[in-house]
NUSE-510649 format. One record per residue: residue number from 0; residue in one letter; x, y, z of N, C-alpha, C in turn. Coordinates in steps of 0.2 Angstrom, whole numbers. Layout:
// residues N
     k   r     npx     npy     npz    capx    capy    capz     cpx     cpy     cpz
   NUM   a       X       Y       Z       X       Y       Z       X       Y       Z
...
***
This chain:
// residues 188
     k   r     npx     npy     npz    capx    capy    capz     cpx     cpy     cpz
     0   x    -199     570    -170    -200     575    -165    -204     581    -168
     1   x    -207     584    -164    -214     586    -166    -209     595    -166
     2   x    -205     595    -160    -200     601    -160    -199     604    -166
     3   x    -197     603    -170    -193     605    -178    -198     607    -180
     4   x    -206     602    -184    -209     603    -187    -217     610    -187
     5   x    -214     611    -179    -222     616    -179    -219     626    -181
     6   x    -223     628    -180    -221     636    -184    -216     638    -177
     7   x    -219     640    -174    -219     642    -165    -212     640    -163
     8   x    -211     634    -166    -204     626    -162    -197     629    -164
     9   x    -196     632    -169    -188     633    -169    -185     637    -163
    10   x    -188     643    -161    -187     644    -153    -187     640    -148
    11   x    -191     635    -147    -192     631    -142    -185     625    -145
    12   x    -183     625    -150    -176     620    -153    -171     624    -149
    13   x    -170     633    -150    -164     635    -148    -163     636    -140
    14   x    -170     636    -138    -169     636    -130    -165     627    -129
    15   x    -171     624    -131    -169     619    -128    -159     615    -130
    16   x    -157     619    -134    -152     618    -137    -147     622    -131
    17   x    -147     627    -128    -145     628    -123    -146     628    -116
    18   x    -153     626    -116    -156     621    -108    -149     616    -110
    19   x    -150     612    -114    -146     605    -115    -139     607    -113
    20   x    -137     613    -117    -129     613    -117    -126     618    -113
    21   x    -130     622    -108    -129     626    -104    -122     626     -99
    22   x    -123     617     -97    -116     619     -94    -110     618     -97
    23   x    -110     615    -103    -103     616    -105    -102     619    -108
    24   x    -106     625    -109    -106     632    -115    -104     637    -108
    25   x    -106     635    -102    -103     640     -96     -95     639     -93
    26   x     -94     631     -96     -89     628     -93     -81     631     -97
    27   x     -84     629    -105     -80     633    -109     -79     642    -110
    28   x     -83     644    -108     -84     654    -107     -79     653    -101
    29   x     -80     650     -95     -76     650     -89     -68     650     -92
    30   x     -67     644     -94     -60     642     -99     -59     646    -102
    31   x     -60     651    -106     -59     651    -111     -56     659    -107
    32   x     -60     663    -102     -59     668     -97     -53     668     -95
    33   x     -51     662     -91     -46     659     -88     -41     659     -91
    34   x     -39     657     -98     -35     656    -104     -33     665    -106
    35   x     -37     669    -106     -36     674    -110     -34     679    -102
    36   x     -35     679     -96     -32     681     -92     -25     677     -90
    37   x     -24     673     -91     -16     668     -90     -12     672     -96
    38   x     -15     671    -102     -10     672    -106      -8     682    -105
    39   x     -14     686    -103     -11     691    -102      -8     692     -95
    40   x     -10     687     -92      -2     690     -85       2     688     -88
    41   x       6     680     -92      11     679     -95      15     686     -97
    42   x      11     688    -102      13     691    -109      17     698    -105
    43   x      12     701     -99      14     706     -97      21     704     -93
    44   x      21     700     -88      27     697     -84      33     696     -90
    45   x      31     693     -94      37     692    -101      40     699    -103
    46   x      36     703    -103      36     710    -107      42     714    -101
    47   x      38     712     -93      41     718     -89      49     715     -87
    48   x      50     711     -86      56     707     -85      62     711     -93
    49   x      59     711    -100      64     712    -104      65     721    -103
    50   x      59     724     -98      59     732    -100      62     731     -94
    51   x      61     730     -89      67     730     -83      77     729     -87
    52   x      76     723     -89      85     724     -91      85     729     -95
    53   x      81     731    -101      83     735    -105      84     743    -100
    54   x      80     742     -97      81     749     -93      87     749     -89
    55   x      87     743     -85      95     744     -81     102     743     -86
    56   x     102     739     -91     104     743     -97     106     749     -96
    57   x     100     753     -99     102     760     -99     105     763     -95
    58   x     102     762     -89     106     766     -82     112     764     -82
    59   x     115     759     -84     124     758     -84     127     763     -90
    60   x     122     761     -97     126     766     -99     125     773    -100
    61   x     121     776     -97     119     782     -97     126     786     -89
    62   x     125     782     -85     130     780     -80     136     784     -81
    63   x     139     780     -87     146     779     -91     147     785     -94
    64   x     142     789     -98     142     794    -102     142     799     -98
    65   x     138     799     -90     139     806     -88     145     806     -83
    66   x     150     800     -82     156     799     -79     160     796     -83
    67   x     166     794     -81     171     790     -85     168     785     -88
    68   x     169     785     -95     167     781    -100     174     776    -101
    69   x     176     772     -97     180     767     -99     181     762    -102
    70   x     177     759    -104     176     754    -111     177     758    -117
    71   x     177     764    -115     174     767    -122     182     767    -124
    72   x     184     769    -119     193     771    -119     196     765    -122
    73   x     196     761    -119     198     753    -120     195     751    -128
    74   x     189     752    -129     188     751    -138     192     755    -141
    75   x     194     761    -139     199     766    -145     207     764    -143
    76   x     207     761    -139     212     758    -137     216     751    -143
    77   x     210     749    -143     210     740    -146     212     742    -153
    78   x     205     748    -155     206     751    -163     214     753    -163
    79   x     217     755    -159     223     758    -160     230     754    -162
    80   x     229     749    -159     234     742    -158     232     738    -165
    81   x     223     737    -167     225     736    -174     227     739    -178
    82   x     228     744    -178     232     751    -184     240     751    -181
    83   x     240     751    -177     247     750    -176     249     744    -180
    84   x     248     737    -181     249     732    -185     249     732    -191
    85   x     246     737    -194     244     737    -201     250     745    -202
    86   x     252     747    -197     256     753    -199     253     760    -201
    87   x     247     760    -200     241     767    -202     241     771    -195
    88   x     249     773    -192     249     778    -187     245     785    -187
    89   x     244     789    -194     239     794    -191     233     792    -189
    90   x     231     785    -190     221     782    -187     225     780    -181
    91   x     230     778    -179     232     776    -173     231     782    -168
    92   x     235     787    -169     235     795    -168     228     798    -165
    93   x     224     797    -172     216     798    -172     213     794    -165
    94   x     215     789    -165     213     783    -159     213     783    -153
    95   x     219     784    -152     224     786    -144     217     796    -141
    96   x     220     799    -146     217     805    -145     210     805    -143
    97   x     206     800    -147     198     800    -145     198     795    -137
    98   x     202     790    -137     203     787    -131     204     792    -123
    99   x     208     795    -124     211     801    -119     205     805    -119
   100   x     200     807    -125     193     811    -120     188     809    -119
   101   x     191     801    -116     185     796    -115     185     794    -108
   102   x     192     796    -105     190     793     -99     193     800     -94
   103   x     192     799     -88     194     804     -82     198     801     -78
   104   x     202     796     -79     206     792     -74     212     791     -75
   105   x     214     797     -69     222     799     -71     225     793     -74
   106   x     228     789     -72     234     782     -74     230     780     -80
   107   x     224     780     -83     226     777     -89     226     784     -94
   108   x     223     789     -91     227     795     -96     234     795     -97
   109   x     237     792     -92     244     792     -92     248     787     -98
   110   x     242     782     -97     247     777    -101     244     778    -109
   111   x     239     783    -111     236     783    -116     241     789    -120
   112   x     243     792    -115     247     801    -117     255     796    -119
   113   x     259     791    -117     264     789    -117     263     787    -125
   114   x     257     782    -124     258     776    -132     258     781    -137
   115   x     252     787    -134     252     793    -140     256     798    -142
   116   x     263     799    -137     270     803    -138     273     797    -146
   117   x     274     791    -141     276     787    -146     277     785    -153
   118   x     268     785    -153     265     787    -161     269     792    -164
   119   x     267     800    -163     267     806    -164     277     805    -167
   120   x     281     803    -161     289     802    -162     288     798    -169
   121   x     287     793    -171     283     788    -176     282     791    -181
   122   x     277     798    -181     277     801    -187     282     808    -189
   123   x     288     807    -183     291     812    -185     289     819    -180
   124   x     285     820    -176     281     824    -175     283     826    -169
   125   x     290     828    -167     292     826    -159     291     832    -154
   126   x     288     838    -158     285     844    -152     280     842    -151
   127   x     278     838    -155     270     838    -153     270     831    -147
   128   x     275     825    -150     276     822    -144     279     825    -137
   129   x     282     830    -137     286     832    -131     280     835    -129
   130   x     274     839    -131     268     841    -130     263     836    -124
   131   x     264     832    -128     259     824    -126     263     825    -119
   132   x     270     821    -119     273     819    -113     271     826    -107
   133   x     269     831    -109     270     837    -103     263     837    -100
   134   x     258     834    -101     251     832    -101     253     824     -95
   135   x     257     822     -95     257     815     -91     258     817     -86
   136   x     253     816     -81     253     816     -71     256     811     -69
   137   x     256     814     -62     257     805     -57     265     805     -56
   138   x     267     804     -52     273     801     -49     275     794     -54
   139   x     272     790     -52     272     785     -56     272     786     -62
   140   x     272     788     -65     273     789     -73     278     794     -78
   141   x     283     797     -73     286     801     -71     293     800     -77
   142   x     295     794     -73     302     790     -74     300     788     -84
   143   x     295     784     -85     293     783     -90     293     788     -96
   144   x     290     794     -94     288     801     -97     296     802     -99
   145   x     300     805     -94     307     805     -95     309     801    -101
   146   x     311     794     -99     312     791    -105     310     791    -112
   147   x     303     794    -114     302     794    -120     304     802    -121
   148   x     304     804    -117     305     811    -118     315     812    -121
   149   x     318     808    -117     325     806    -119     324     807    -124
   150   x     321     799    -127     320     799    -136     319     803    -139
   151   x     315     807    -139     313     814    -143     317     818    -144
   152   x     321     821    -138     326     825    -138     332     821    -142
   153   x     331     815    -141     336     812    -146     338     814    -153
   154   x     331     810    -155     330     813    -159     331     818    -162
   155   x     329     823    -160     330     831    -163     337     834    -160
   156   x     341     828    -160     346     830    -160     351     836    -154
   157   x     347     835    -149     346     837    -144     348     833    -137
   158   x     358     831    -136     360     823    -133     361     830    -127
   159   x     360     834    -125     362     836    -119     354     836    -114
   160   x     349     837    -119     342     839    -116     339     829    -115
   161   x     345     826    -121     341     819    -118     346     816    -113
   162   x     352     818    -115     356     816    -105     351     816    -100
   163   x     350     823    -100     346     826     -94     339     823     -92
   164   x     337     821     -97     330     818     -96     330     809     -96
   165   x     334     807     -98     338     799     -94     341     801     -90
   166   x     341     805     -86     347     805     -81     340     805     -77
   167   x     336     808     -76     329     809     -74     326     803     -72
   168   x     327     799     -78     321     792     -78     325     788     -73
   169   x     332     791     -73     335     783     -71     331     784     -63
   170   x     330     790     -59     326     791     -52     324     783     -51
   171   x     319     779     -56     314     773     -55     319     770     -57
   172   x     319     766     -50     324     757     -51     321     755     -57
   173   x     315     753     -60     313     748     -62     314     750     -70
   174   x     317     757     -71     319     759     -77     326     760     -80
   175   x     331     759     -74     337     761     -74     342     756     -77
   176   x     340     750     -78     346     748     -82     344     748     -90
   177   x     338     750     -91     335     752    -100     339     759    -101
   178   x     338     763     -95     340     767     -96     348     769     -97
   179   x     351     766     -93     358     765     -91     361     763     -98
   180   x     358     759    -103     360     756    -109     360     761    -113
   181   x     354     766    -116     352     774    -117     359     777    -116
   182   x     361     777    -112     365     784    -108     374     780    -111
   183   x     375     774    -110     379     771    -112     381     774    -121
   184   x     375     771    -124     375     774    -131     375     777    -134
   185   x     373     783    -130     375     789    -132     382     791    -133
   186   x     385     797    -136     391     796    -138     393     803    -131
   187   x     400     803    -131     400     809    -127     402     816    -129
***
């Protein structure tokens, strides 16, 4: 071919090298366009779907922080029940306490203030339990509070103010014969 050998001709090679390959050199740019726009709608769609959860994510727990945080309660809860098994009541103490300024919902403030009089009686501590117990609301919780309250006064030696306060709890059927057994063993 006379193409390659003359001065002028290596121009006339690279045209002709593109006349020649012009459509699949179009074909492929087209592809390759097509490719590099597929892969960024994927990557974006990929990307907004994980910042969507992570964001509704956030709105639950940011939710939780400016309201009742109950989970949160319930973890100091769980931490509490393991220290109770291992016998390290003042990290039970610690537990219960962090739990109680976790949540705003009366009935389990109630049941957290109860386990936490408990504790407190547990380390000896019974003004600070009969403290605990005066913090318990609710009707329902009422009969309960009483009974541990009983115990405290018991303890301190104190059988006329723990009469008084079994004599309290017995108001709730569902307490009255635990408590009935209490008042029995007491001496007169």
């Amino acid at each position: 071919m006379a193409l390659y050998t003359m001065g002028n001709k290596p121009r006339a090679a690279s045209r002709y090298f593109f006349t020649d390959k012009a459509q699949a050199l179009a074909i492929s740019v087209v592809i390759g366009i097509f490719t590099l726009i597929g892969f960024s709608y994927w990557d974006y769609n990929h990307h907004k779907d994980g910042i969507i959860a992570v964001s509704s994510v956030w709105k639950v727990v940011t939710a939780n922080q400016k309201e009742n945080n109950n989970m949160g309660a319930f973890s100091s809860l769980e931490l509490a029940r393991q220290h109770v098994e291992r016998g390290e009541f003042s990290t039970v103490e610690m537990h219960l306490k962090k739990a109680l300024s976790q949540t705003r919902e009366s009935n389990l403030q109630a049941v957290i203030r109860l386990r936490l009089a408990r504790v407190q009686m547990q380390q000896k501590n019974i003004e600070g339990a009969l403290n605990t117990l005066d913090g318990v609301k609710g009707q329902g919780w009422a009969a309960l509070a009483e009974d541990i309250r009983g115990d405290a006064k018991l303890i301190k030696g104190d059988n006329q103010a723990a009469r008084l306060a079994y004599e309290q709890a017995l108001q709730s059927a569902a307490l009255q014969s635990l408590v009935r057994m209490k008042l029995n063993n007491l001496s007169s």
